[in-house]
C-alpha positions as CSV (number, residue, x, y, z in Angstrom):
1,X,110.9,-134.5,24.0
2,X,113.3,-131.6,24.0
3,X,115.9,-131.9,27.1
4,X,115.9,-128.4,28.6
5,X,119.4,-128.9,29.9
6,X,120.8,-128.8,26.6
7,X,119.0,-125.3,25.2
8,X,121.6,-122.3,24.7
9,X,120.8,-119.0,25.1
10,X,119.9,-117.8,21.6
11,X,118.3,-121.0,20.8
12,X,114.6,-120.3,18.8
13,X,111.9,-122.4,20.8
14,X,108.1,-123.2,19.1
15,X,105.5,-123.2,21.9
16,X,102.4,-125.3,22.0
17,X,100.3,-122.4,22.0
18,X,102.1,-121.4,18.3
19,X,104.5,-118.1,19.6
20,X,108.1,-118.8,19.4
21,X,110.7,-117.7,22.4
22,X,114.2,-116.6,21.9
23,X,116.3,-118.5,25.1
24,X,117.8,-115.3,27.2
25,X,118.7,-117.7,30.4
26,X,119.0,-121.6,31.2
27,X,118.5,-121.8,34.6
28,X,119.7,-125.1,34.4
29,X,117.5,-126.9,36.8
30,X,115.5,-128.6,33.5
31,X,112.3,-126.9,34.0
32,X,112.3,-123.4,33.8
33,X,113.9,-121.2,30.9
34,X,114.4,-117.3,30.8
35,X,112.8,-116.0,27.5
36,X,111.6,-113.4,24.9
37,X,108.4,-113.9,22.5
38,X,108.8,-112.9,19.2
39,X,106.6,-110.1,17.9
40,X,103.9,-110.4,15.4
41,X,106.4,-110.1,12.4
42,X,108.4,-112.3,13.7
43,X,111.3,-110.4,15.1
44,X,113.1,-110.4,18.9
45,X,113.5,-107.1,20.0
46,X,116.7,-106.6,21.9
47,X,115.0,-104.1,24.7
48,X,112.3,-107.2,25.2
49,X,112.3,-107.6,28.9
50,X,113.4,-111.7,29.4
51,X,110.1,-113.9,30.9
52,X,110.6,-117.4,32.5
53,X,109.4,-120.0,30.6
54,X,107.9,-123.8,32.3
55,X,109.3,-126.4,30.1
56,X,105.5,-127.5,29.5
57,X,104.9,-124.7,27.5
58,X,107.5,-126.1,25.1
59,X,106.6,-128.1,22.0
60,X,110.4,-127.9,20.7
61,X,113.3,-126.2,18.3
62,X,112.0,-124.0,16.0
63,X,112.3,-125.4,12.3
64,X,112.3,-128.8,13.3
65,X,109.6,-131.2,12.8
């Protein structure tokens, strides 16, 4: 299980429902993260308006395991 106090902003996240999230914002309370989704082709636009995030929705780092 990933340990949401430790994610940096900039850090890739996978999701269980397959998208990925770029971290914007650590809130730092361990459950909630401020994020952007990636787009189709797999990029994170810079204009993308920051979403929070409920550490359920998290499966871990992206690229690992």
């Amino acid at each position: 299980m990933l340990n949401l106090m430790t994610v940096q902003v900039g850090q890739k996240l996978k999701l269980r429902d397959g998208r990925l999230a770029e971290v914007t914002s650590n809130m730092g309370d361990g459950i909630w993260l401020e994020v952007r989704f990636a787009t189709p082709d797999g990029t994170f636009p810079d204009d993308a308006e920051g979403e929070l995030l409920h550490c359920e929705e998290v499966s871990g780092l992206a690229g690992q395991g």
